[in-house]
N, C-alpha and C positions, 0 to 999 in steps of 0.2 A: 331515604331511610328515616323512620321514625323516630322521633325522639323517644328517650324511657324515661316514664312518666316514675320519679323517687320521693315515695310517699314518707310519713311517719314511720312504716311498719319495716322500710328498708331498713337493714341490721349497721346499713354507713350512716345513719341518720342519727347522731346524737340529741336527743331533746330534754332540754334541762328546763323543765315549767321555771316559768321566774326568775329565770337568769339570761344575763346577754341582750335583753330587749329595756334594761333599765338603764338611762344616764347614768355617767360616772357622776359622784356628786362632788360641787366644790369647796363644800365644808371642809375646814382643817382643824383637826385637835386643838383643842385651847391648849396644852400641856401646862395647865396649871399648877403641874409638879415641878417645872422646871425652876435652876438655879443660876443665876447668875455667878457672872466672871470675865474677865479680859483678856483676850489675846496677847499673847506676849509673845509667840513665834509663831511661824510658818515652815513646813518643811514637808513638800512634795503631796501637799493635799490634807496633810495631819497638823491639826492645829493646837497648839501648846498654851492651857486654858488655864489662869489663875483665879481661882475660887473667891467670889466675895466671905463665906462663910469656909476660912481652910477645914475645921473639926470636921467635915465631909468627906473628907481622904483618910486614908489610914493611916499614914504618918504625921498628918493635921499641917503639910505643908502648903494643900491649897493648891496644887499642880496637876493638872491631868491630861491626858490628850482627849481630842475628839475631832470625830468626822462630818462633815457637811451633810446633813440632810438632803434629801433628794427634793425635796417641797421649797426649799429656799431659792430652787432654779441655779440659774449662770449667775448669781450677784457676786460682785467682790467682798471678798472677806479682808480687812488689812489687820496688820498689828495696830493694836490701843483700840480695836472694837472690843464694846461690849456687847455680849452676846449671853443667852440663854442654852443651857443642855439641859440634858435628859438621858435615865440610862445609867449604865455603872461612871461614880464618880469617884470610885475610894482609891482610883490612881495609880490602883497597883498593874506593874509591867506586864503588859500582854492585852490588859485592857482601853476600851474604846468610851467615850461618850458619845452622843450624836446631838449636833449644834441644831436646834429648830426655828432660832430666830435670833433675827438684829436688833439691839436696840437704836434707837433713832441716834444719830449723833451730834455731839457740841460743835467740832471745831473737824474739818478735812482739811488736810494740809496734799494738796496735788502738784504732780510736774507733765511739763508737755513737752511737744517735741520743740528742739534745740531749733533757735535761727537758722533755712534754709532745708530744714529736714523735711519730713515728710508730713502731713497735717493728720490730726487723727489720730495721735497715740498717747493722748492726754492718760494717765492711770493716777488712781491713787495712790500714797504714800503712809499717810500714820492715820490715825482715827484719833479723836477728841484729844490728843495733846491741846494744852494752856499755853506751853511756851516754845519757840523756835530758838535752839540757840546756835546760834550762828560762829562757828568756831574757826579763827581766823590768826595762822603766823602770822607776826611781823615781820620772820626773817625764815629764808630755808623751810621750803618755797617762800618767797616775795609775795605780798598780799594783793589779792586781785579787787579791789572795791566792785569794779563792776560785775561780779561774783556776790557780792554784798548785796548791790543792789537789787539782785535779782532774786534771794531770799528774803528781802525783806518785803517785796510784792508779794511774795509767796505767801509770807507771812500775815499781813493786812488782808489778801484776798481770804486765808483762810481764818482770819478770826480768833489768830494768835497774838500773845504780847512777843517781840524779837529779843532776843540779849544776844547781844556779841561779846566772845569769851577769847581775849586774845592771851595766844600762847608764845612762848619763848622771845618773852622780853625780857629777857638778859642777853639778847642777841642784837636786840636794837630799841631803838627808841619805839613807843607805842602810843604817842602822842597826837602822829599825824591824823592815825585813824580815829583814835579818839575825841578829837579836835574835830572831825567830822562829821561823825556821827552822834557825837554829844547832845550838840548842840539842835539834833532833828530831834529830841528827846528820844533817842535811844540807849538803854541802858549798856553802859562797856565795863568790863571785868577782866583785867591782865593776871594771868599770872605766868610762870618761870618753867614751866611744864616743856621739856623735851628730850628727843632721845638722845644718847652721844654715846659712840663706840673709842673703847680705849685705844689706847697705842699700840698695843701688841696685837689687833683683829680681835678682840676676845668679844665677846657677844655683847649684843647692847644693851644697856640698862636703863631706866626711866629717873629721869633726874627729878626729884621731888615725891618717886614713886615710894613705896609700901617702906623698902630697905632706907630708902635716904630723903625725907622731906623735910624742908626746912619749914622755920615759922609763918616767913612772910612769902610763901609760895603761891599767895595767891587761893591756894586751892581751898579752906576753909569758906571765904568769901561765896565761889560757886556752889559749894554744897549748901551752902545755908539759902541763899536764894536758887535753889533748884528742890530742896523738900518742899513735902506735901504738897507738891504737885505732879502734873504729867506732862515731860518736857522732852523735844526729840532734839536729836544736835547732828550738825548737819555740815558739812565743809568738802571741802575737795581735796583729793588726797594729798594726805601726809603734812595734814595741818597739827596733827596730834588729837582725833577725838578718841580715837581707842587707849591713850597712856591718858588722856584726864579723866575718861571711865574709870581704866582702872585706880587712880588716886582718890578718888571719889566712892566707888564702889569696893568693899572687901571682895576678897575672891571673884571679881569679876572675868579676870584672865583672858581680856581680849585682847587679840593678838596684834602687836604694833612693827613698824617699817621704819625701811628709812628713805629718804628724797634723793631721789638718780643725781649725781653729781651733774651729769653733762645735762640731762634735762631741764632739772628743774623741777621734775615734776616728784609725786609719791608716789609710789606703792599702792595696790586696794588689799588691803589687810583685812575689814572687813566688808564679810562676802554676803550677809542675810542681816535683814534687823531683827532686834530683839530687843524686848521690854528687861530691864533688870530693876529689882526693887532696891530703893534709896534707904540704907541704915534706920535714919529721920522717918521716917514716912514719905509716900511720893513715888517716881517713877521714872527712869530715863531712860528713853530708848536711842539704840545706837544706829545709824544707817550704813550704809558704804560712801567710802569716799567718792564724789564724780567731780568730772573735769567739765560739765556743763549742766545747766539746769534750766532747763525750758519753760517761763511762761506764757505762752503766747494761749492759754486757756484765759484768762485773767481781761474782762473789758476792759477798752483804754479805755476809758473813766475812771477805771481802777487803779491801773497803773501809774496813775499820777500820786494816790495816795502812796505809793512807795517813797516820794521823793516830795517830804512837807515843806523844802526849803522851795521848792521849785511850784508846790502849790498854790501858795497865799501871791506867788508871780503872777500867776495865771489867771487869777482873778480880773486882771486888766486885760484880760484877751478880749476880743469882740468874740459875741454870741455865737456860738458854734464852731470855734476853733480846735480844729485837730491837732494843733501845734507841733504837725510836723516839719520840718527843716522846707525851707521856701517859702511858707505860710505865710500873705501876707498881714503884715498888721500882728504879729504873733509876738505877745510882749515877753518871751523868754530870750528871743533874741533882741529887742534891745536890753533887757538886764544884762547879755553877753557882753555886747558891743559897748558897755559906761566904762570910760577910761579909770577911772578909780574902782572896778569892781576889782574886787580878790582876785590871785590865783587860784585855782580851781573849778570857775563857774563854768568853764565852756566845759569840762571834763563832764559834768552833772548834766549836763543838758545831753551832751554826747551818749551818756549813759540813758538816758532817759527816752531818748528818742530812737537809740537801737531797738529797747524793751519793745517802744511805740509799737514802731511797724509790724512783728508777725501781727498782734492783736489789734491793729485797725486792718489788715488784709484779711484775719479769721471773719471780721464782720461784715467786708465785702469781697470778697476771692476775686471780682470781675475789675477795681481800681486797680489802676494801675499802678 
């Protein structure tokens, strides 16, 4: 049977002169209209934009939402990018902006998968924060340093300064950690910040909080080196970073917990980050509490910058020392093994050399 030959003149034959035979083009709008601003949340694809110029909104508060452009692809968007819209920007409820571009950023602060997990789930975490601050009980929960340790690689790989901001020392001494991390030239900042439930079960209160702060709580010292800047604060639950937000920030009203008696552990009180603006000028964003924090993105090269005391050691290593545990000739362990060193030092090596391994197995998967 013959084919039927369907010419032009067939009535199924659409013919549009000039159309459909020309490449898509790859040019992309300048949007030279666009405005700048900062993500400060995220929430299910709608991203909650703070206006460099607020007088752009209608109530001049500089808040608006908007949606991902389709042109930007699959990239990640985090909180503390900046980012360009375009579109309605005056913020009022119901409306949209659309985000058309990233600006390049200062500072990525990233976490990867935990010791023995699964390789590969390296994600971002904040955009151009300056500072890490590291928010650490002394007492209720018990302070994990090796938890410390591993934000302050975090910190170093991403390009941040760390402040460790220890809480609830009026419960114990805060000496030890200070006394530690002092002296790697890390800035520490205690104050008296925690929660405590009355006698009768009556709901918790924040001691130092909005109703009851004393003078030397500490808490003025953190605000003052936390303005005019972009700082993210970071710890594992129920160290207190949601009650020193709130003491820090008016009306913040993040919601705080308390630590399981029989664990040990806290509460995840908060659930999403978010950027909130500092009285002063400046920025603190809040994260969730976690109970591990993976770097094994971070080269061992890198990872030694975590640990400066352990650094200026390693300098007597022979040339191309991995200074993993066994290595011979590896002068971290004879600084271990000197009968007059400190208590402490095998604990710093111990810490150092967990970190080690994901990130010399990421760089050869086939070592054993």
């Amino acid at each position: 049977m013959a084919r039927r030959d369907i010419g032009t003149d067939d009535p199924r034959v659409r013919v549009r002169p000039g159309r459909g035979s020309r490449p898509r083009t790859k040019q992309r709008p300048s949007h030279a209209d666009a405005v700048l601003g900062m993500v400060t949340r995220i929430d299910r694809g709608h991203y909650r934009i703070h206006l460099d110029d607020p007088g752009l909104t209608e109530d001049s508060s500089g808040d608006i939402t908007a949606m991902k452009a389709r042109e930007l692809g699959r990239g990640k968007v985090v909180v503390g990018d900046r980012v360009a819209v375009v579109g309605d920007t005056s913020g009022r409820t119901g409306t949209l902006a659309r985000m058309v571009r990233i600006e390049e950023r200062a500072t990525l602060l990233r976490r990867s998968a935990e010791d023995g997990d699964a390789a590969g789930t390296e994600r971002a975490i904040v955009a151009n924060a300056r500072q890490l601050v590291i928010v650490t009980a002394v007492a209720d929960p018990e302070p994990r340093p090796r938890m410390i340790d591993r934000y302050l690689v975090a910190a170093y790989d991403a390009g941040m300064e760390p402040l460790i901001v220890l809480t609830k020392t009026d419960l114990a001494d805060a000496a030890p950690l200070t006394d530690l991390y002092g002296p790697l030239g890390v800035r520490c900042l205690a104050t008296r910040l925690h929660l405590h439930t009355s006698d009768n079960g009556a709901d918790p209160t924040e001691t130092g909080g909005p109703q009851e702060q004393a003078a030397d709580d500490g808490v003025e010292a953190v605000r003052r080196v936390l303005s005019d800047t972009v700082s993210v604060l970071v710890g594992h639950s129920g160290v207190g970073k949601s009650t020193l937000i709130n003491a820090i920030v008016p009306g913040a009203d993040r919601a705080t917990g308390h630590v399981n008696e029989v664990t040990g552990r806290g509460r995840h009180t908060s659930t999403s980050l978010q950027a909130l603006a500092l009285p002063g000028g400046g920025w603190v964003i809040d994260t969730p509490g976690v109970r591990s924090f993976g770097v094994s993105h971070v080269g061992s090269a890198d990872v030694l910058r975590g640990f400066p005391d352990l650094d200026s050691v390693a300098e007597d290593c022979p040339r191309g020392c991995t200074h993993e545990d066994g290595v011979v000739d590896c002068a971290l362990d004879e600084w271990v093994s000197d009968p007059a060193a400190p208590e402490g030092r095998r604990a710093r090596v111990e810490s150092f050399r967990r970190l080690l391994a994901p990130s010399l197995e990421a760089e050869d998967p086939t070592k054993p």
